[in-house]
C-alpha positions as CSV (number, residue, x, y, z in Angstrom):
1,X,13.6,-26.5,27.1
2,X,12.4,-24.0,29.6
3,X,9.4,-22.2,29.6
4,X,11.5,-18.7,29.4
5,X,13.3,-19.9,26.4
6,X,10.1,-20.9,25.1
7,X,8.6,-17.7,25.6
8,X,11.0,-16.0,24.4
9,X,11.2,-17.9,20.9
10,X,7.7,-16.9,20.8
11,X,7.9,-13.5,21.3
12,X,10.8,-13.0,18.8
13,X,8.9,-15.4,16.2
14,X,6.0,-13.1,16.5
15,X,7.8,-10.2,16.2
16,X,9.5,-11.3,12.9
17,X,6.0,-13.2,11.7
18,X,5.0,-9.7,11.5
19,X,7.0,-8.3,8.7
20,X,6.7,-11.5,7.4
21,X,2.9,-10.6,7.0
22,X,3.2,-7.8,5.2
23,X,5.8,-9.3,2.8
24,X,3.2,-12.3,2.0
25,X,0.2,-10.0,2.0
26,X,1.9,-7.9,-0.6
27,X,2.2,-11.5,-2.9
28,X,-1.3,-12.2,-1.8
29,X,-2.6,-9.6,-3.3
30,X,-0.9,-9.9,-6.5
31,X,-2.2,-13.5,-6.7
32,X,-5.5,-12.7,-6.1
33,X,-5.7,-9.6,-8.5
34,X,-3.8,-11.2,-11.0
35,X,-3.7,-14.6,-10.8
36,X,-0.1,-14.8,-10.9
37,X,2.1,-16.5,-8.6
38,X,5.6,-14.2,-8.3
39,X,8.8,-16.6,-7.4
40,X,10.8,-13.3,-7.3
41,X,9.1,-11.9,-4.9
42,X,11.7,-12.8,-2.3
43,X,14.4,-11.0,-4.6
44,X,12.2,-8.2,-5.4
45,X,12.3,-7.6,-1.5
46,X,16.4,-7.9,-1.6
47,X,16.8,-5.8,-4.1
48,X,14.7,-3.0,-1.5
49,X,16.9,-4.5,1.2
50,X,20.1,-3.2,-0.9
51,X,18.8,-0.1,-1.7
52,X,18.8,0.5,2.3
53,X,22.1,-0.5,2.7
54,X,23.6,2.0,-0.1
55,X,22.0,4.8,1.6
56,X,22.9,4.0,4.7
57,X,26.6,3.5,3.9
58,X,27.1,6.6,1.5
59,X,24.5,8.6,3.8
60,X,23.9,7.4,6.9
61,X,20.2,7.4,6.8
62,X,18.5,5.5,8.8
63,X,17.0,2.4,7.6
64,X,13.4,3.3,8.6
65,X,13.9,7.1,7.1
66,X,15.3,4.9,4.2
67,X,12.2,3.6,3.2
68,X,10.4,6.7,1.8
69,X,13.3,6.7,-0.6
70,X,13.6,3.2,-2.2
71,X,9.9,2.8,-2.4
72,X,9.8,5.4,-5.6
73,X,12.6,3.2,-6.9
74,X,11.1,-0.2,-6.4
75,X,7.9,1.5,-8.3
76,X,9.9,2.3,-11.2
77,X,11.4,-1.1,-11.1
78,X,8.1,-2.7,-10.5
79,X,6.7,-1.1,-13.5
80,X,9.5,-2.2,-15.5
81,X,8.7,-6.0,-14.6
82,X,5.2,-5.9,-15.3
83,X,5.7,-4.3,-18.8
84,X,8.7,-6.0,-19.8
85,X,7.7,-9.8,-18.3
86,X,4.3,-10.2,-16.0
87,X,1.9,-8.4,-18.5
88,X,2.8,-11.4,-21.4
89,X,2.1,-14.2,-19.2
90,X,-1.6,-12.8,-17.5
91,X,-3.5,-15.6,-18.0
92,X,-0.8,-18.3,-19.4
93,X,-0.3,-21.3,-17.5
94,X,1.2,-21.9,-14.0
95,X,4.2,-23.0,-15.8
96,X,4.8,-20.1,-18.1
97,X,4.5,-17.5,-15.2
98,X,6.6,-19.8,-13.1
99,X,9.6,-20.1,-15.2
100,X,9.7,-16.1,-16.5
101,X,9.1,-15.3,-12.6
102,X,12.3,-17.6,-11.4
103,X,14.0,-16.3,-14.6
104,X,14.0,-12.5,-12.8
105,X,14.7,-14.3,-9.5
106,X,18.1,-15.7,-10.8
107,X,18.7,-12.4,-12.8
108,X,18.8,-10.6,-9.7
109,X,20.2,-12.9,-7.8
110,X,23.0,-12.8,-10.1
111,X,23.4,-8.8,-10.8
112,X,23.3,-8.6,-6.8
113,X,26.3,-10.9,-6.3
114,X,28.0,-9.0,-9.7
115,X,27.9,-5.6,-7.8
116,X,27.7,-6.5,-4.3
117,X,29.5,-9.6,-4.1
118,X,28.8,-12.8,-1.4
119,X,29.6,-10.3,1.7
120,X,27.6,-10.2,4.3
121,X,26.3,-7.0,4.1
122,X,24.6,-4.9,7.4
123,X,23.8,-1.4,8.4
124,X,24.7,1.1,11.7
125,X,21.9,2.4,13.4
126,X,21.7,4.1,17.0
127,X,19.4,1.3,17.7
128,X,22.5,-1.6,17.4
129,X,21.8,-3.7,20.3
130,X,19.1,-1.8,22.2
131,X,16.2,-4.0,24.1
132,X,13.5,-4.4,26.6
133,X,13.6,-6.7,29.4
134,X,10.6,-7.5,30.3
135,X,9.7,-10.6,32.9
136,X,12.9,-12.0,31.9
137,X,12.1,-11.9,28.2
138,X,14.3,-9.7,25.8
139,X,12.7,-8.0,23.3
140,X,14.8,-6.2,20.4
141,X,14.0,-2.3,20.4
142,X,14.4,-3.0,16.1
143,X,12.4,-5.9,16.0
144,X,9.6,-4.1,17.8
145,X,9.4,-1.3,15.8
146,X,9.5,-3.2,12.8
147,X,6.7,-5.6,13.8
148,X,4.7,-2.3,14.7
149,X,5.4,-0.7,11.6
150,X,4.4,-3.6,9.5
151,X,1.2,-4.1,11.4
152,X,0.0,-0.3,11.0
153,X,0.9,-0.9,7.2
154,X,-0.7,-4.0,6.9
155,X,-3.9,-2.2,8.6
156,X,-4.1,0.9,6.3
157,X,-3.6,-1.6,3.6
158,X,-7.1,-3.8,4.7
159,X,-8.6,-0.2,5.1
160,X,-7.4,1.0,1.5
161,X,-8.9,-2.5,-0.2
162,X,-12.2,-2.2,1.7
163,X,-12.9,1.5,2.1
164,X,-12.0,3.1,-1.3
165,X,-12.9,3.4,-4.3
166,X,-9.9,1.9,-5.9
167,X,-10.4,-0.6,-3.7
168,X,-13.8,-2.1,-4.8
169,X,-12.2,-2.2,-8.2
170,X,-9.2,-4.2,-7.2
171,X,-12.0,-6.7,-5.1
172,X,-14.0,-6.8,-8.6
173,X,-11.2,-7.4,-10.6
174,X,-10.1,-10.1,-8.0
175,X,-13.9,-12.1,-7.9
176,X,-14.7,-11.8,-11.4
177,X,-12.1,-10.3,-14.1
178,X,-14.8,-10.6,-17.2
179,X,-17.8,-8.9,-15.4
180,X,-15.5,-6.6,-13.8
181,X,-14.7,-5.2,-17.8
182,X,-18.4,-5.4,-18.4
183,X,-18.7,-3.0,-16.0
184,X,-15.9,-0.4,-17.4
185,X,-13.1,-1.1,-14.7
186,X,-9.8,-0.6,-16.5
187,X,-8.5,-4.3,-16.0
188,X,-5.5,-4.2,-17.1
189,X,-4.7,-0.7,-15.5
190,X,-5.7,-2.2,-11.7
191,X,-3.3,-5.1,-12.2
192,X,-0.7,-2.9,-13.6
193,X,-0.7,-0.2,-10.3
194,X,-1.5,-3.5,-7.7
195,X,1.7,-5.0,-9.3
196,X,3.5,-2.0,-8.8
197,X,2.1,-1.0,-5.7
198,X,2.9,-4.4,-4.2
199,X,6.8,-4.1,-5.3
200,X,6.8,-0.5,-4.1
201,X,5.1,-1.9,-0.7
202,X,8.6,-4.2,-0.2
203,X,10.3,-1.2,0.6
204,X,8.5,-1.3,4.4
205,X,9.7,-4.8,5.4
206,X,13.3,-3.9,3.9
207,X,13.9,-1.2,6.0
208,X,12.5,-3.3,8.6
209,X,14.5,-6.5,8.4
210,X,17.4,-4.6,7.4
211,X,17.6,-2.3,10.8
212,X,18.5,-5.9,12.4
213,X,19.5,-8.2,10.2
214,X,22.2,-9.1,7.7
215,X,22.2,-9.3,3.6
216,X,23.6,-11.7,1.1
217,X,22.5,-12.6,-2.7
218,X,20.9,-15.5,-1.9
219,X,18.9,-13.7,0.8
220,X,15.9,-13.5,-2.0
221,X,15.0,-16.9,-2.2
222,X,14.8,-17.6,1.5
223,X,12.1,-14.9,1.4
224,X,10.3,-16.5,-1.8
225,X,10.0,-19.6,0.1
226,X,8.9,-18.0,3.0
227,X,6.4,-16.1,1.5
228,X,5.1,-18.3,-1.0
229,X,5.0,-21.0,2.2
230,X,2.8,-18.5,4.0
231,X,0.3,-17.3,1.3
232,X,-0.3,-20.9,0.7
233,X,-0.6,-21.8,4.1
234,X,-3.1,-18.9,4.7
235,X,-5.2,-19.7,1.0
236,X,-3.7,-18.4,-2.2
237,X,-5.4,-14.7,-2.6
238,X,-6.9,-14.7,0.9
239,X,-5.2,-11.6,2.7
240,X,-6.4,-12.3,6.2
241,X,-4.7,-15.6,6.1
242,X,-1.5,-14.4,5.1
243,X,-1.2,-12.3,8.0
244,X,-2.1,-15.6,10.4
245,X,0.3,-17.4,8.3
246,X,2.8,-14.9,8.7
247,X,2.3,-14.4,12.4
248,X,2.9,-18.1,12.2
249,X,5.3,-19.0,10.2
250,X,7.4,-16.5,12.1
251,X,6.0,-18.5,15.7
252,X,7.3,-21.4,14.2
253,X,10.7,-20.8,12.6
254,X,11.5,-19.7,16.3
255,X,10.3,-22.4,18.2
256,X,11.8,-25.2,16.4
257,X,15.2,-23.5,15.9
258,X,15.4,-22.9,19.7
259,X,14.0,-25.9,20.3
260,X,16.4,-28.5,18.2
261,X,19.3,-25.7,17.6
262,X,20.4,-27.6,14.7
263,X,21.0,-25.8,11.2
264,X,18.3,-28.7,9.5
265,X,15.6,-27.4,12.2
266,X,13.8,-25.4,9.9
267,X,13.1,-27.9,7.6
268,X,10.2,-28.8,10.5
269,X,9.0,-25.9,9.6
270,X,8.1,-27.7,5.9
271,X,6.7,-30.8,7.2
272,X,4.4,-28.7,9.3
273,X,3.5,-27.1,6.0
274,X,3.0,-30.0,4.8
275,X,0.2,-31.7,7.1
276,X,-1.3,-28.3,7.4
277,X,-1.6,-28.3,3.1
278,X,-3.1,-31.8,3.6
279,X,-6.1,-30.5,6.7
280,X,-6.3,-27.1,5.1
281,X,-6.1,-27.4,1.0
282,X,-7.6,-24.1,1.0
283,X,-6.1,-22.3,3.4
284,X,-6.4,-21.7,7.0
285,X,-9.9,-20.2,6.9
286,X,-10.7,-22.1,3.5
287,X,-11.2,-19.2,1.4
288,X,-8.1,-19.1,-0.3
289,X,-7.8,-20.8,-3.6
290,X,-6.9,-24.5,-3.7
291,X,-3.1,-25.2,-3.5
């Protein structure tokens, strides 16, 4: 492989490893708040995905106007999860939240192929096959905006955790859940709104994947594992090392498909995963919680 071709797999896995950053800092932050791991999280982000497709079919809004729309609805259906199903397992076991949280996953998998059918599904934008060339590399005028916009989000969200008020609370209920009640912070209420908040959030890298990118049912899971794979990789809670494990993961999945452009190349991207796991049990800067 040339070093063009290389650089260019680079530069479009970066690109995409942002968005992926956002998506895994989103179930980072659930984690660490709440201590539960979200296996729908993947189809929490389809379901977003779909909601930008719909209004750009029936309205023609633009994917990235699109977003200020379906995050309201991804609230309201983030606050319907976390009543109906997360709020009873808080504090069960591993298991319990893992089988109620693959439960959704194959509900909406299944009400998205009900209504939507197996098509792949896209949308029209004025931005349809626009780029920069630059030194010989092409970069995608949709992938660039999207990896902007999720790295201003992912900025305002470190500056919201660290620089508010809400955000000590969400860092005390996160260290210490028991102290952080002795010191009348409404526990339950900060888990609730970072849970919906979080879901709400997926609206940002829907519009972004979706401007160039294509939809299908099954779509969710890829993301699950993709995300899951990068907050572990970074440290389960630790939000700087999903973003490095985002930038990453997205580095990665674009190197070894241009490099072995074979439809099993990126299960290199799991062995990798794997010896990393082994070195780094606690994440790439050891802060996370153990895997």
């Amino acid at each position: 492989m040339s070093f063009a071709t290389l650089l260019q797999a680079v530069i479009s896995g970066l690109l995409l490893g942002g968005i992926y950053a956002l998506v895994a800092m989103s179930l980072a932050l659930v984690f660490g708040v709440m201590r539960v791991l979200n296996f729908a999280h993947g189809d929490l982000l389809m379901a977003g995905m779909y909601g930008i497709v719909i209004l750009n079919h029936t309205f023609g809004i633009n994917p990235y106007a699109a977003i200020i729309l379906v995050a309201p609805v991804l609230a309201l259906i983030g606050i319907a999860v976390y009543f109906v199903l997360i709020r009873r397992v808080l504090g069960a076991g591993p298991l319990m939240q893992a089988q109620v949280t693959l439960g959704l996953s194959f509900a909406i998998q299944s009400t998205a192929l009900l209504v939507f059918g197996a098509d792949l599904l896209n949308v029209r934008t004025s931005l349809d096959g626009a780029a920069f060339r630059i030194a010989g590399v092409v970069v995608g005028k949709p992938e660039l905006i999207g990896f902007l916009i999720s790295i201003v989000v992912c900025a305002a969200l470190t500056w919201f955790i660290l620089s508010t008020e809400f955000g000590r609370r969400l860092r005390a209920v996160a260290q210490d859940p028991t102290m952080a009640i002795l010191c009348g912070i409404p526990v339950r209420s900060v888990q609730m709104m970072v849970f919906v908040g979080c879901t709400a959030l997926l609206a940002v890298p829907a519009g972004c994947l979706m401007a160039f990118s294509q939809l299908t049912p099954t779509a969710g899971i890829q993301y699950s594992l993709l995300s899951l794979m990068v907050v572990v990789l970074g440290g389960l809670g630790d939000l700087r090392g999903a973003f490095v494990g985002g930038l990453l993961i997205g580095i990665a999945e674009a190197v070894t498909s241009a490099l072995f452009n074979n439809p099993a190349a990126p299960g290199i991207i799991y062995l990798v995963f794997g010896l990393a796991l082994l070195a780094r049990p606690r994440g790439l800067f050891g802060r996370g919680s153990e895997a």
